[in-house]
C-alpha positions, 0 to 999 in steps of 0.5 A, a space after each residue: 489526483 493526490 500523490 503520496 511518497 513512502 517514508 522510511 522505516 524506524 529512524 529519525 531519519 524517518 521522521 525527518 523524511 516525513 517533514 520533508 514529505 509534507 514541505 514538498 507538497 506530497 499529499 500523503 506519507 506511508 509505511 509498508 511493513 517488512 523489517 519493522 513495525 509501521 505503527 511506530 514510525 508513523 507515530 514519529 511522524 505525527 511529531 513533526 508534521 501537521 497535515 500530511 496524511 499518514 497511511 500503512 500501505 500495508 500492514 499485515 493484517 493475519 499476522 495480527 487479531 483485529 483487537 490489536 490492530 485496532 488498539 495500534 491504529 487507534 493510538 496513531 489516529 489519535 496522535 495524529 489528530 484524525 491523519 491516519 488511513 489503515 492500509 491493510 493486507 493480507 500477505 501470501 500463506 507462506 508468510 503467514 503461516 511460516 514466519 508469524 505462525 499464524 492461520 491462514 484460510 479463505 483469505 478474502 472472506 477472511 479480511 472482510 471479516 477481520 475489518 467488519 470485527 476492527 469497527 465493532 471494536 470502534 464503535 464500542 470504544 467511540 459510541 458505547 456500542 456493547 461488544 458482540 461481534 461473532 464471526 467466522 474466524 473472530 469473536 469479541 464480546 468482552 470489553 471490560 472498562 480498563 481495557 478500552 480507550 477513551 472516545 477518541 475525538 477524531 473518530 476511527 481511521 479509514 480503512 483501505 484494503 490492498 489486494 491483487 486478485 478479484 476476489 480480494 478487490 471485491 472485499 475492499 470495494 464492499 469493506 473498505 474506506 479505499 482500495 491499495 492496488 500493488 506495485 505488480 499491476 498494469 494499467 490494462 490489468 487495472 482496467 480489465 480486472 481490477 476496476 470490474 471487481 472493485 465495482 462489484 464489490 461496491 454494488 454491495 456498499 455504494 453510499 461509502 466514500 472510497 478511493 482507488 489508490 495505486 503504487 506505481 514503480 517510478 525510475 527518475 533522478 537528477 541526472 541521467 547517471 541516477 535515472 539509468 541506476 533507477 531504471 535498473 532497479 525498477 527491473 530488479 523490481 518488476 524481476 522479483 515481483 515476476 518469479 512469484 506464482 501469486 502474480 502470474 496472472 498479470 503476465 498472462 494477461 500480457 502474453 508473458 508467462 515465460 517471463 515468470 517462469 525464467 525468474 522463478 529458475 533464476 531465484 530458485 537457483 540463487 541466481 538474484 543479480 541475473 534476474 534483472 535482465 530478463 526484463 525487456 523495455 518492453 515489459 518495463 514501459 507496462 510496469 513503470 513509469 521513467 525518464 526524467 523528473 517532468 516526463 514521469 511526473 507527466 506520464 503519471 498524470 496521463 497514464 493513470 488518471 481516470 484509474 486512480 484517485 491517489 498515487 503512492 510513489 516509492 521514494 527514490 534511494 541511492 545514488 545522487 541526492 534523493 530528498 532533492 529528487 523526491 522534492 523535485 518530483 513533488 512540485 513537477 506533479 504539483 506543476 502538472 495540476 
């Protein structure tokens, strides 16, 4: 199993976060998308690291066309020399409609289509292949020779798809290079829900190579004052994730759709800090993994093996010395090999 650690956002500090990622021993380092463009900081990133792997984990796909994306992903592959995996999602409808202003539609047959059209741009850049892809949604059949970029010697980046629901698994296993499973999955969601349509899915594609990596939350620290403010955080997490529609299968899955309905009331009502407190130890232990830096990197060994070939874990933030604890997780999971 490879375990990856996040990386923060534009700054040099990300940059040096990323030397500090690949020292420890972390397999991989990624960017999500929220306030800045991710394209960016891992383009810092390539400068000063040499083997870590660097992945979006996600950007958003609809809020952009295929040939931008691959133009950015492209350029990052190739300032990387070949590190780059294409995490990509897709975002919920009030967000892509509302805040980039973008379509939304069909959004599963939507993402196949939008990676199908990313490699047809590839492979006219790379392999002379005459631009003529014609979908649904995308259509690119002009390639005038100032505008495409050399061959690139490192080839296209891998492509990984991040989804929740069945159908959005079964794209990624039937599209993508690799599956990115979100922070709001339990192991008995994974195995009853989202392993079947990752299979499913990659009945369609059954000579690609894929990994399956997830984003567990993580709660640990130094000391036990860091591990309880972590702990605290993780339910102001799992809290927020809960007051979402889009996710309430999983606690019904669970018996817990009671738990959606109370945080939604809370958001609704701008009650944010009391929303914490609506998850029980119960409902923590399902979602996140905690305790001190053995035991976690321990039980994320146990709990998720044979579900996941990589883990993305989140950096630990805050209080007490938090590259010192991102280290020391590093080589307890190197340890427990």
């Amino acid at each position: 199993m490879k375990f990856d650690l996040s990386l923060p956002e534009i700054s040099p500090d990300g940059a040096r976060a990323a030397a500090e990622a690949e020292a420890a021993g972390w397999t991989g380092g990624w960017l999500s998308e929220t306030a800045h463009d991710p394209f960016t900081s891992l383009a810092l990133a390539t400068q000063t690291t040499e083997r870590l792997e660097l992945s979006t984990a996600v950007a958003i796909a609809f809020a952009r066309n295929p040939l931008s994306l691959a133009t950015a992903a492209n350029d990052v592959q190739r300032l990387s020399k070949g590190r780059l995996t294409l995490g990509l999602g897709s975002s919920v409808q009030v967000q892509v409609e509302l805040r980039y202003s973008m379509p939304w539609a069909s959004p599963a047959d939507r993402m196949g289509e939008f990676v199908d059209a990313m490699r047809a741009i590839w492979a006219c850049w790379n392999d002379g292949v005459p631009l003529n892809f014609n979908g649904r949604w995308y259509q690119h059949t002009l390639m005038m020779p100032q505008f495409a970029p050399p061959p690139n010697p490192y080839g296209a980046p891998r492509v990984y798809v991040g989804g929740f629901g069945p159908r959005m698994t079964a794209t990624a296993g039937r599209v993508g290079d690799g599956f990115i499973g979100l922070p709001f999955m339990t192991t008995r969601y994974v195995r009853e829900v989202t392993l079947p349509a990752l299979r499913k899915g990659r009945d369609e594609a059954p000579d690609r190579e894929f990994e399956t990596c997830l984003m567990p939350v993580v709660a640990t620290g130094s000391t036990a004052e860091e591990i309880e403010t972590s702990i605290q955080r993780a339910r102001r997490r799992i809290a927020n994730y809960a007051c979402a529609p889009a996710y309430v299968p999983v606690l019904e899955l669970h018996g817990w759709r009671e738990l959606h309905e109370a945080a939604f009331e809370l958001m609704m009502s701008g009650r944010w800090d009391d929303m914490a407190g609506l998850v029980d130890d119960e409902v923590l232990d399902a979602f996140a993994v905690t305790g001190d830096i053995p035991e976690v990197a321990a039980e994320l060994r146990r709990r998720y093996d044979g579900l996941a070939d990589r883990l993305y874990v989140l950096r630990m933030e805050g209080d007490g010395d938090a590259a010192k604890t991102n280290t020391l997780l590093a080589e307890a999971l190197q340890e427990t090999a």
